[in-house]
N, C-alpha and C positions, 0 to 999 in steps of 0.2 A: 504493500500500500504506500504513497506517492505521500508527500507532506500536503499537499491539494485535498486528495481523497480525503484524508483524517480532517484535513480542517474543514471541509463540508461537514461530515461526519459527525464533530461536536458542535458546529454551528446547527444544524439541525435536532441536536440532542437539546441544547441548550435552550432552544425556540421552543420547541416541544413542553418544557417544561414552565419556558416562560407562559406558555396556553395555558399549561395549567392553573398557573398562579393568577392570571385572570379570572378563569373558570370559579376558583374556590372563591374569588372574589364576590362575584357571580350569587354561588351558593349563598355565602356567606349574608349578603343581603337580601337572598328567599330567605334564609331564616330571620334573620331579623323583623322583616318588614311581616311574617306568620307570630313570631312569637315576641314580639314587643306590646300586643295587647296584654298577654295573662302578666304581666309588669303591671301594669297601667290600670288592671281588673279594678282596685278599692276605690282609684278616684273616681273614673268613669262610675263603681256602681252607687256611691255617696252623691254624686252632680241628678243621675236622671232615677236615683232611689228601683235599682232595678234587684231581683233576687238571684241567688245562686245558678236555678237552672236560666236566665236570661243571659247570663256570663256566660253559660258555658255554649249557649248558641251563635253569640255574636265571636266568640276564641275558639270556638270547634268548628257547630255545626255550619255554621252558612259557608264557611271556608270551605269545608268538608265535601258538600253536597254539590255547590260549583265546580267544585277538582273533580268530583268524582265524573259529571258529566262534561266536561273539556276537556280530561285527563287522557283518553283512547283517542278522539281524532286527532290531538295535536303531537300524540306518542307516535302515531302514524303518519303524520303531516314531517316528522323528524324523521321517518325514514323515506319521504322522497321529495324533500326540497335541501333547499340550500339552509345548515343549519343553524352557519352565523349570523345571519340576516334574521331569521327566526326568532334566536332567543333576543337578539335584540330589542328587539318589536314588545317580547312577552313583558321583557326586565322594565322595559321603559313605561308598561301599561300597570303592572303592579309594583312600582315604586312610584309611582304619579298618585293614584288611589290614595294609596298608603300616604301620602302628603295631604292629600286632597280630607282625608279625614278626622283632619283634624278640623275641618270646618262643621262637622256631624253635630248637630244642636237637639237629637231623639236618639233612641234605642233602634228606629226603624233606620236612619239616613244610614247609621253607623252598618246594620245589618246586612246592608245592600251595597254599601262599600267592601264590607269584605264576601260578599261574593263575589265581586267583579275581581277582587285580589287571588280568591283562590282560585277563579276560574284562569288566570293567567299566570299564577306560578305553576299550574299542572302538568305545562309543557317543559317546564325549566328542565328538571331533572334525566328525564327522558333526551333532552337533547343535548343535555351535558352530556351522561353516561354515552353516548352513543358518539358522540366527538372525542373523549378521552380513550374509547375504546381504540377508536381507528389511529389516534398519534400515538398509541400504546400496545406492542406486543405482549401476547399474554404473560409471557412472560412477569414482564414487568406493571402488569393490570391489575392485578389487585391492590399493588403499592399505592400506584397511580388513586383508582377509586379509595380509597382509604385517607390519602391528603385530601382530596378532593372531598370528603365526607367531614375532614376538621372543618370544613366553611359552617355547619351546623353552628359545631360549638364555639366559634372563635366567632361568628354574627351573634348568639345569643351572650360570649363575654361581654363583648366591645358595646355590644346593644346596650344588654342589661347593665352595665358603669355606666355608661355617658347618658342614656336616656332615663336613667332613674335620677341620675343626678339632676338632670334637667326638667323632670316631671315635678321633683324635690322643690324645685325652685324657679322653676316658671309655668309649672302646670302642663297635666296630661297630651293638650293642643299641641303645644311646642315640643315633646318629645316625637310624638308623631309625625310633625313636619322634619325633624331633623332626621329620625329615621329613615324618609320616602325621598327625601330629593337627593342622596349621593348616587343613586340607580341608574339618572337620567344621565350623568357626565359616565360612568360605566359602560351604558348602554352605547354611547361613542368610541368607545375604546373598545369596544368588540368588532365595531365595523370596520375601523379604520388600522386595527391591530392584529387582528385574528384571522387565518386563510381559513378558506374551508378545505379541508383535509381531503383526499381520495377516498374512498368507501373501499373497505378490504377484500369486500367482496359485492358484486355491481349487479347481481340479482335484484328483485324484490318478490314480493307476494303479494297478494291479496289476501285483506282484513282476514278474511270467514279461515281461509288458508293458516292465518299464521295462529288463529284462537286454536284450530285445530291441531297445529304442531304442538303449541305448548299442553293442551290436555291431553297430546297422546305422551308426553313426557310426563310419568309417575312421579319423579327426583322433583323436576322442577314445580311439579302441584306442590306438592309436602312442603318444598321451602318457600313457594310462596303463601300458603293459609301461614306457614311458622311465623313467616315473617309479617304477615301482617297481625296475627293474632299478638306479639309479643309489640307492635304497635298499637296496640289496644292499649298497652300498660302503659307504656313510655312517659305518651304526650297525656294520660289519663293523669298521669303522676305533675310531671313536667308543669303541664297549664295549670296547675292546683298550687305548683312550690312557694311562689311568692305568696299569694293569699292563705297561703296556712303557716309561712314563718310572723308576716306580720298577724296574724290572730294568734298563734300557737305564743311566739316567743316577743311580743310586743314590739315590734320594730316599725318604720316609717318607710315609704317605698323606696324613698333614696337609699338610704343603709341597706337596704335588701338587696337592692341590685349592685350594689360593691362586693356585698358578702357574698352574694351568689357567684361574680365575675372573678373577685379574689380564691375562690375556693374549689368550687362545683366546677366549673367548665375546663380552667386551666388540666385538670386530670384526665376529664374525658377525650379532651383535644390531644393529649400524648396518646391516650388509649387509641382513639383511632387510626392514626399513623402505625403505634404496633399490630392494630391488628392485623393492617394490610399487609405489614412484612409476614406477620406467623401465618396468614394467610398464601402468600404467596410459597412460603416454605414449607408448607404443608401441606396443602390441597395440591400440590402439584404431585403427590405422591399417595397421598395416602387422604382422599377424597371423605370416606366416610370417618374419619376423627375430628375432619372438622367439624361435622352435621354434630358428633357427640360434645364438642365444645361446647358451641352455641347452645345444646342442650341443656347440659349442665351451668351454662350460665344464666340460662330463664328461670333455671328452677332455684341458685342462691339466690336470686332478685329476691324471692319471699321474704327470706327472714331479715336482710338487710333492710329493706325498705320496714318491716314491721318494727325494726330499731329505732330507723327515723324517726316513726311518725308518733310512738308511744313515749320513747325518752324525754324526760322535761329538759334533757341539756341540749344548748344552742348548738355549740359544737359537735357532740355526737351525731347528732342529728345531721349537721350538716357533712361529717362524714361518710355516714352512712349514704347521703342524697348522691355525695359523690362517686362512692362505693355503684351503685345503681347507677350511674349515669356511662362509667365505665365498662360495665356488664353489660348494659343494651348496644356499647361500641361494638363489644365483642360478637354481637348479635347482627348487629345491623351492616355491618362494612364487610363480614365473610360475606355474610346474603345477598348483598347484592353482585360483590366479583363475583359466586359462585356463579348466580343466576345469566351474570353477561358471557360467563364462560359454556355456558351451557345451550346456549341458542347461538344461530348463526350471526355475520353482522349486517344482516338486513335486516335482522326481527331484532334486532338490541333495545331499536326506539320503542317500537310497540309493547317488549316486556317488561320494561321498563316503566312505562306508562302505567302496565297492569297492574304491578308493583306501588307504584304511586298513586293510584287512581284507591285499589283495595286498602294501601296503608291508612291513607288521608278517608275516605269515606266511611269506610268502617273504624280506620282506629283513631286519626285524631277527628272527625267527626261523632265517632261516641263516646271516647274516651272523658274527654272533658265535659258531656252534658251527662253521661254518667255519675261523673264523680259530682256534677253540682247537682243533681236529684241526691242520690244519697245524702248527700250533705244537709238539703232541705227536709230528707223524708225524718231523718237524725238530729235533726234540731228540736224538734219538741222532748226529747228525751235526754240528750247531750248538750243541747245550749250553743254556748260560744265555740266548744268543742269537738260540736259534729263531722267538720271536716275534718278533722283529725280520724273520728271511727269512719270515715266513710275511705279515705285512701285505704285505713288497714285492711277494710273489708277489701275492696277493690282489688290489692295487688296478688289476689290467690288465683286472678286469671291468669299471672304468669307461668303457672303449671301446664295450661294447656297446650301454648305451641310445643313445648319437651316434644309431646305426644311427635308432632308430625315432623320433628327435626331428626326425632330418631328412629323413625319410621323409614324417612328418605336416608340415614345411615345404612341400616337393613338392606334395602333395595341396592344400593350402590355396591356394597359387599356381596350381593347375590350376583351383582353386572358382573365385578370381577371376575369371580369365581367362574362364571360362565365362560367370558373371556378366553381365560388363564386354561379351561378344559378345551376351547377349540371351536366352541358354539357361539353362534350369534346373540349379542346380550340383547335378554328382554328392555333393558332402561335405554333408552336416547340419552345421546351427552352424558353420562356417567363416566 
């Protein structure tokens, strides 16, 4: 190799990863501009006197319910258009909103703003994964989606410090406007900075075609109900943290979102990055250990989070929150490289989409109007500290994905063995 060749070589390695770093950017303010509400929950529900299950519809469900119906065409719209120009469009529409509501003066204005928000973050992720796919050999793809999954939690540190400090002291409005307008100058830096990448493979399918591939795929059913059923816990948890430290441990939303920023996130953001490398080191060999990981990691989320939420110490508590936010890394970032390793790269947009459409409408869609029913149906009996029994009850639905993580272990182990004897394996992509 020529000193030419190598230096194309790393100039293209180096660019590659500069994508990335936009990308996470990217992520970074889809999460914020989703969960800079459950922040902002006590003023907002103190200003328009609303109850527990009206929080959790205006931070779950309207979100939820818009993703869930934009979420498929525009997973599919990612796999046959041009994808920088797209998320463009998406990022620029739900960080506008997200600004725009801080002008919200009802519980209704608000409601109909964030579904026009979740209706156009549903695309976001579907066209990220399917863009990092193709600048990233598998190899190197799980690493990849695993930084690119720190934009979660490094949008809800950076969110939750700056915009609680700012709700702290100029009010819920002005956090909201600070959150929605860094989107729009982004939104320029993807058009003007990002190529759009060659596709790996220059196929495509049709919709009806590619639902069918994925349910004739056993592996991929199992990890995706796991994955989205252990997204029932998550955000069920997540959207509830702030409004139960300031109830539980008397604090102000400002302090909350320091405490949260200072503690909670910085952990889960290392976790992520690991998980992608263990992921990468692992599932390239020995497939169904990982499905056992994730399993065994849904199933400590019980008793950690029962720590949380029962301890009367600040600190424990917020250990523990950490503890759990770490675990759901280990859940959520195999899940998804597994899932893009597992479908071709035509269909990455679309399973991707399915993935997001089932997480968001079933889990954080009912996650958080769950936990605020509990919390109201427990208040006549628990008082101020209904919330508090309503997450304990809640987080025993993390025992259910186990079920279908180690189910799709099972099956993988069977592909093998099939394999290994000479026979065509029952599983696709295993």
């Amino acid at each position: 190799m020529d000193d030419r060749t190598e230096t194309r070589g790393e100039s293209r390695s180096l660019y590659r990863w500069g994508v990335l770093a936009v990308l996470v950017c990217v992520y970074m303010l889809h999460h914020l501009d989703r969960m800079v509400l459950t922040l902002l929950q006590e003023p907002i529900k103190h200003e328009f006197q609303l109850s527990d299950s009206q929080l959790g519809l205006i931070s779950g469900t309207a979100y939820a319910v818009a993703f869930g119906l934009a979420g498929l065409p525009l997973g599919m719209l990612a796999d046959r258009t041009r994808r920088v120009r797209l998320l463009a469009v998406l990022l620029t529409v739900w960080s506008g909103l997200t600004a725009f509501a801080a002008t919200a003066n009802s519980f209704v204005t608000l409601f109909l703003i964030r579904i026009g928000v979740g209706a156009a973050e549903s695309g976001g992720t579907p066209t990220n994964l399917s863009l990092i796919s193709d600048y990233f050999h598998k190899d190197r793809r799980s690493t990849a989606i695993g930084i690119y999954l720190v934009g979660s939690q490094v949008g809800t540190l950076i969110g939750f410090a700056l915009t609680g400090v700012i709700a702290a002291s100029y009010g819920w409005r002005a956090a909201l406007l600070v959150a929605g307008l860094p989107g729009v100058a982004l939104a320029l830096v993807l058009l003007f900075l990002v190529r759009e990448p060659p596709r790996q493979e220059a196929q495509t399918v049709a919709p009806l075609a590619a639902f069918k591939q994925i349910g004739a795929n056993p592996v991929l059913l199992h990890l995706i109900i796991g994955l989205t059923l252990a997204n029932v816990v998550a955000p069920g948890i997540s959207s509830w943290l702030p409004s139960f430290l300031i109830r539980t441990h008397d604090l102000n939303v400002g302090s909350v979102g320091l405490i949260m920023a200072a503690t909670i996130y910085p952990l889960s953001t290392t976790a992520s990055i690991v998980a992608g490398m263990v992921t990468d080191r692992i599932a390239a060999r020995r497939v169904q250990l990982m499905f056992r990981f994730m399993a065994a990691a849904a199933f400590v989320m019980v008793p950690v989070v029962l720590v949380g939420v029962l301890t009367g110490s600040l600190w424990l508590a917020l250990a523990a929150f950490a503890t759990q936010h770490v675990l759901h890394m280990f859940i959520n970032t195999p899940g998804y490289a597994l899932a893009m390793t597992l479908v071709p790269s035509h269909m990455r947009g679309t399973t991707a989409a399915v993935l997001q459409v089932l997480s968001n409408l079933i889990g954080f869609g009912v996650g958080p109007m769950v936990g605020g029913a509990l919390s109201d149906a427990l208040h006549p009996y628990f008082g101020d500290q209904s919330l508090r029994y309503a997450l304990a009850f809640f987080v025993f639905l993390s025992l259910w994905p186990c079920a279908h993580l180690l189910r799709a272990s099972v099956l993988v182990r069977r592909a093998k063995q099939q394999a290994d004897a000479g026979a065509e394996p029952a599983v696709q992509g295993a």
